[in-house]
N, C-alpha and C positions, 0 to 999 in steps of 0.2 A: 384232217380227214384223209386220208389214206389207209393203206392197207398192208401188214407184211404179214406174209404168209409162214414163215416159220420164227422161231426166236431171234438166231442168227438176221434175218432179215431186218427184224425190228432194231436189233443195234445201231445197224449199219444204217438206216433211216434217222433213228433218232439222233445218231452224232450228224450225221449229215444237215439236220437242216438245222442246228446246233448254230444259230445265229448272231453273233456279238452286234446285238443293239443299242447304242449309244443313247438311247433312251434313260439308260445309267448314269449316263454321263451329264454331271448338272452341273448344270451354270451356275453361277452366285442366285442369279433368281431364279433358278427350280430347286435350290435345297432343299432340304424335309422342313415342311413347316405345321408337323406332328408329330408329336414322340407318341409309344408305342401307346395305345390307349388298356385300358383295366381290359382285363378277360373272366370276367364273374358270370355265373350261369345264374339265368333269371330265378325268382321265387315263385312260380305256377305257370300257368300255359302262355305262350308267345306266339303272334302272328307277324313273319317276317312279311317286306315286302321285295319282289323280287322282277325284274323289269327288263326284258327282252326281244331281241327279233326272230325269235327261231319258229320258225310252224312247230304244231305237234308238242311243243314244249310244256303244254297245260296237262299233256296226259305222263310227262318225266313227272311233275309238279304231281300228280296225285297218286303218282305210287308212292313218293315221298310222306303223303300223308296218310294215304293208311298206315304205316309204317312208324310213324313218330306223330300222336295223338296231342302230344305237349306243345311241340315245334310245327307249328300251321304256316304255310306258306301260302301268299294269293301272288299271282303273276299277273303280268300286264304287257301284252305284248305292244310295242312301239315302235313297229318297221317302218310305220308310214314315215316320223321325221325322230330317230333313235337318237342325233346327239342335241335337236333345238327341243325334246321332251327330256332331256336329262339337265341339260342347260338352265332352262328353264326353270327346273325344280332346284336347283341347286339356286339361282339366286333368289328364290321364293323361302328358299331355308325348307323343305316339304322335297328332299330325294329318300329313295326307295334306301329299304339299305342294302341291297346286292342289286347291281347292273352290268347288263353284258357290255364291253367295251372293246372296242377291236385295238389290236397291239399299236395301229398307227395314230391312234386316239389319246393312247396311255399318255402321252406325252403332254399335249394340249392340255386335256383334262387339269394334270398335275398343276400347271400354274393356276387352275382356277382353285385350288387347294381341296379338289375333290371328293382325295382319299381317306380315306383312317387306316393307319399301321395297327393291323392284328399279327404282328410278331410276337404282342405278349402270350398269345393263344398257341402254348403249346402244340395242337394238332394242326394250325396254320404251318408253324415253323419248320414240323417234321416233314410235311409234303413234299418240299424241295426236290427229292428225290424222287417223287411219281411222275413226275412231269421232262418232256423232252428240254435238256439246256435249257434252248436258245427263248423259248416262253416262260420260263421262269426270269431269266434275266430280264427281261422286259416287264411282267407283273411285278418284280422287287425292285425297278430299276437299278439293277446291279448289285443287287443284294444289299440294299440300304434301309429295308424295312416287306411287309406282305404284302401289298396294296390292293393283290388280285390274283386270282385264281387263274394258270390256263384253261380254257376249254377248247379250242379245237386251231386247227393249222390249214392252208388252205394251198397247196403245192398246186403247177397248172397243167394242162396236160390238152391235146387237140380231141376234141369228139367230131365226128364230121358224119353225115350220112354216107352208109357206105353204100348202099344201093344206088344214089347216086350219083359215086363217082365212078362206080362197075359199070353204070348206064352210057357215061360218057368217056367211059376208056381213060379215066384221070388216075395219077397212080399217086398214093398214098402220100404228101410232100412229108419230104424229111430236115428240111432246111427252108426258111424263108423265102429264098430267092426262088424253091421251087413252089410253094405254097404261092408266088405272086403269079408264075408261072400257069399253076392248075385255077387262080382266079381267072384270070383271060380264056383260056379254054373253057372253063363252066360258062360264062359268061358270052363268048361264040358261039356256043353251041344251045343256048338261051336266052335271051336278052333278058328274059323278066328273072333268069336266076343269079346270085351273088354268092359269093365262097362262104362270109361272114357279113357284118357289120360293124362297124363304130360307131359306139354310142358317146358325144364327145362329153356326156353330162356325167360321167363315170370314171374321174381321176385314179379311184384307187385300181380297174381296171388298168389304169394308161401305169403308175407307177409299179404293175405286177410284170408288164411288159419291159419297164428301165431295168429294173430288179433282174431280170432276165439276160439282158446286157451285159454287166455289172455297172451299170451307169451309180455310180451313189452319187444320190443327192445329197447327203452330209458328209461332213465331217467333223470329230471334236480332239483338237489339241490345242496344250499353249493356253489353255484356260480360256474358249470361244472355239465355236461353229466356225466351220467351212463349208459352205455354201456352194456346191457345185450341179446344180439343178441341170445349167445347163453345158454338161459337158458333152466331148466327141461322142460316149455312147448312148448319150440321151437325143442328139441331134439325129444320128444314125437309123433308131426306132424312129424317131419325129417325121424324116424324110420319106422310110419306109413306107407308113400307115398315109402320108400323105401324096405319093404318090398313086397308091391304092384308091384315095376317094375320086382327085383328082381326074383318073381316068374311072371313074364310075364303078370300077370293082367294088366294091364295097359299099350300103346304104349306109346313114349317116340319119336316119329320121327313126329312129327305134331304141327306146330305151329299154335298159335290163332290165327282164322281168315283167313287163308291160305285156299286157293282151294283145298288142297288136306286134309284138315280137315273135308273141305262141304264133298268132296267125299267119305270119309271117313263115314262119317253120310249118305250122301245119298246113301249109299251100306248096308245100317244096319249091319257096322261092329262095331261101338258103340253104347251103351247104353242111357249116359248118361251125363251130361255134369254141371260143377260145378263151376256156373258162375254169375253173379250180375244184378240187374234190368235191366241195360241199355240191356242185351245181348237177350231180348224179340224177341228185332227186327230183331237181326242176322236172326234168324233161319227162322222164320217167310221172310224176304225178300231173303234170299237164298238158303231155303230147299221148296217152294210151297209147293211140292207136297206130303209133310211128314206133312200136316193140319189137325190137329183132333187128330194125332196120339202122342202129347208134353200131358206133364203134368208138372207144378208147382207143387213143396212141399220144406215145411223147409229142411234146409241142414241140414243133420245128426250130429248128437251134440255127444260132448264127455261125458258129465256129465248131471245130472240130473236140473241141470243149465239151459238147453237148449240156452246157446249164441249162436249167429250167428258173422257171418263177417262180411265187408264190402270190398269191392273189387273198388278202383278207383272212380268217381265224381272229378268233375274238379272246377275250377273257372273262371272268365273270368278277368283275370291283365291288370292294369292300367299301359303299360310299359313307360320305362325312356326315354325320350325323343319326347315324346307327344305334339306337339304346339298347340293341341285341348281340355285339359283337360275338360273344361266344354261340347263340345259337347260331349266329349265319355262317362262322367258319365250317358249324357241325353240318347245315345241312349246301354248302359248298364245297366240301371237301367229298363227300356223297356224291354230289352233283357231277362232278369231273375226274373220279376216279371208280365208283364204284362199277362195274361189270355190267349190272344188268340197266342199272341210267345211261351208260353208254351206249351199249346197245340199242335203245331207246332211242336217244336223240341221234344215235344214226340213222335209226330205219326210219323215223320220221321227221326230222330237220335235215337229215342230208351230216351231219359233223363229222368230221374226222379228228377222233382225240387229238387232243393234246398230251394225255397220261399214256406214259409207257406200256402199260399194263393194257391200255383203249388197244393199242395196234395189234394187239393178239387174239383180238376178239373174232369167234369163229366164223360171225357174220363177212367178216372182212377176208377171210381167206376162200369167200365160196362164191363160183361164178352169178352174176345178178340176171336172175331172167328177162329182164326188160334189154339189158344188151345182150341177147342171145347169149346169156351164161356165160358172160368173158368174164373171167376174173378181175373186173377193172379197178380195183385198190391195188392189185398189184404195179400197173401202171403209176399210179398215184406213189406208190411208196418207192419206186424207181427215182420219178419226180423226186422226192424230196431230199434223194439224197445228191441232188445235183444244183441246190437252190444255194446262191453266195451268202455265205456264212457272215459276211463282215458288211451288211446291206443297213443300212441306219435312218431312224426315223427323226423328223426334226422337232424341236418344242411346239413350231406352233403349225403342223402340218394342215390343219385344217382349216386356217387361211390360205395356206398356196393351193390346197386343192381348190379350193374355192375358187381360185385366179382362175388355175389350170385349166378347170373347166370351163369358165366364162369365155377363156380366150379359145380354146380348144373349139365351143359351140360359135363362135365368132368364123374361124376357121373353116368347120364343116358346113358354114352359109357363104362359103366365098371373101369373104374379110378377113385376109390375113393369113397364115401357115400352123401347122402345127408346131414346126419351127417358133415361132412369136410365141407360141405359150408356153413354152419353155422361157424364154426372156422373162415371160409374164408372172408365172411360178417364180423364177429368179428373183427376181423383183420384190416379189408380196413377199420371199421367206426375209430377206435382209430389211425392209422397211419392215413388218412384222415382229422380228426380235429385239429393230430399236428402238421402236415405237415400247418396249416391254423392257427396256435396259437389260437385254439380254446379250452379251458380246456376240459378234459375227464380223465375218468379212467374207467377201466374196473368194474360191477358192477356185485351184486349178485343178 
């Protein structure tokens, strides 16, 4: 989800965040353990099923269906717990057959043999090209088959109240070390107010921050993972953010998205919030009456580099067990490339395409009234073109998040470092792979 403002701009965005994800990259056990399945269009009317977390998504879902009277789609949205309701149904034999999946997911999922390859579906195959790179190689894991569809990207950028840091004379950080800088000032000059917060129950937050670094936590040559979770740039972030709670800058009892985060913002007890294109909308549909008062800017950079992160985008999977494949490539390929669904699931999920063709959308090149008409996709599409291209997810990521976080939450209670969860992520990803006879070793 971002935004470029002329054609020219969308290139330069979409090679930029042009990703090489080793998600591709399969081990002996993540091979394809499905050749391509049939692509026959059904004999009378089909109701797909189709299984998400996006708000507003039930009204993409029924322009859809006035539209195609044969192809019925019923949605289901499953924010509350998206991958232990897809789990779930997947060992029950009863998954939907299209589910949204985020690119850090793709990988895990695979060993649980998730997918179905709709590579035989000719309009699967031709998509390739609507889509930015670096999401495509992650949905075909390197082009080894379709497994999924991009939907949207998730580049980071700082939004912060600018009213008050004008209030307290704080000037806009442009670097980390000044962003620690203007937390001590907000913070003297208020006690009950903080820059931000960390929520420590929110891994894929904390890896949008290493990503930022270029901390990689994998690696894959030599036929097996390298494992560098915790390396110099991931300690660096680690040390950062914990120094920050450490000295109280920062709350540590708020999770993302939670009511008591709104309240938290709508009390002007925080600042500032460090978060990815999709999260436009939060604020905008749950803070009203704080309009005029956001500002977009790049996220504060470590080095002269100026990298940014990327924080979450999902895909929409083709799951195992689909007796519609050809209808769902038809009404997925719809779904993440057509104009006016994009449109759609921007102005009401917050997305920022994934398709080439999304970043030109004119909604995206025109100031948003809720941040006083800044153009803030353009921010967004700056971002993107400064996110490490070579940032790699591991098979079984959703075990080390799960560390991450436990130890992370252990941490912001006084037990232990941010630093430890790094050890601790270390740890679960190499016990995790060979627990799976997945080769790994520990990497430098």
């Amino acid at each position: 989800m971002s935004s470029t403002v002329t054609r020219t701009r969308l290139g330069m965005a979409a090679a930029a965040v042009s990703i090489v994800v080793l998600a591709g990259c399969s081990s002996p056990e993540s091979s394809d353990k499905a050749s391509a399945a049939s692509c026959e269009p059904a004999k009378g009317k089909v109701t797909l099923q189709y299984w998400n977390a996006v708000p507003g998504m039930e009204k993409v879902v029924d322009l859809w269906n006035k539209k195609n009277p044969d192809i019925q789609v019923e949605t289901k949205n499953i924010s509350n717990d998206q991958y232990g309701t897809i789990g779930n149904a997947l060992k029950a034999g009863k998954a939907p057959d299209l589910a949204q999946v985020g690119y850090d997911q793709l990988p895990n999922l695979r060993t649980q043999d998730a997918f179905v390859d709709a590579s035989a579906c000719e309009e699967a195959a031709a998509a390739k090209s609507k889509f930015v790179p670096w999401t495509w190689s992650q949905a075909s894991f390197g082009d080894t088959g379709v497994f999924a569809l991009p939907q949207d990207t998730g580049p980071m950028a700082l939004y912060l109240r600018s009213d008050i840091f004008e209030k307290y004379d704080v000037a806009i950080p442009e670097t980390w070390d000044e962003y620690a800088a203007a937390a001590k000032k907000l913070h003297k000059a208020d006690p009950d107010l903080t820059i931000t917060y960390f929520d420590p129950n929110n891994a894929e937050w904390f890896n949008g921050l290493l990503w930022q670094n270029n901390a990689k936590m994998y690696g894959y040559a030599d036929d097996k993972w390298h494992v560098t979770v915790e390396s110099a740039q991931s300690e660096q972030v680690a040390q950062y953010w914990q120094q920050l709670i450490s000295d109280k800058l920062v709350r540590t009892d708020l999770a993302h998205g939670s009511t008591q985060m709104y309240a938290a913002y709508q009390k002007d007890q925080i600042a500032s919030y460090v978060g990815a294109s999709w999260g436009y909308s939060m604020f905008r549909d749950n803070l009203p009456k704080q309009a005029g008062k956001w500002t977009i800017v790049p996220m504060p950079t470590w080095g002269a580099n100026g990298a940014s992160g990327n924080w979450g985008g999902s895909t929409v999977a083709f799951m195992k067990g689909s007796k519609h494949l050809y209808e769902s490539v038809k009404f997925n390929t719809w779904l993440n490339t057509d104009p006016e669904a994009l449109a759609l699931e921007n102005e009401l999920g917050g997305l920022y395409p994934a398709a080439t063709d999304g970043l030109e959308l004119p909604s995206l090149a025109e100031g948003v009234p809720y941040y006083d008409n800044q153009k803030i996709f353009d921010v967004f599409a700056e971002s993107s073109k400064k996110v490490d291209t070579s940032f790699t997810w591991g098979p079984t990521q959703k075990t080390v998040n799960l560390a991450l976080q436990d130890a992370m939450a252990k941490a912001a209670a006084g037990d232990g470092t941010l630093s430890d969860a790094l050890t601790a992520a270390q740890d679960a990803a190499l016990k995790s792979m060979q627990d799976q006879a997945i080769p790994a070793a520990a990497g430098k």
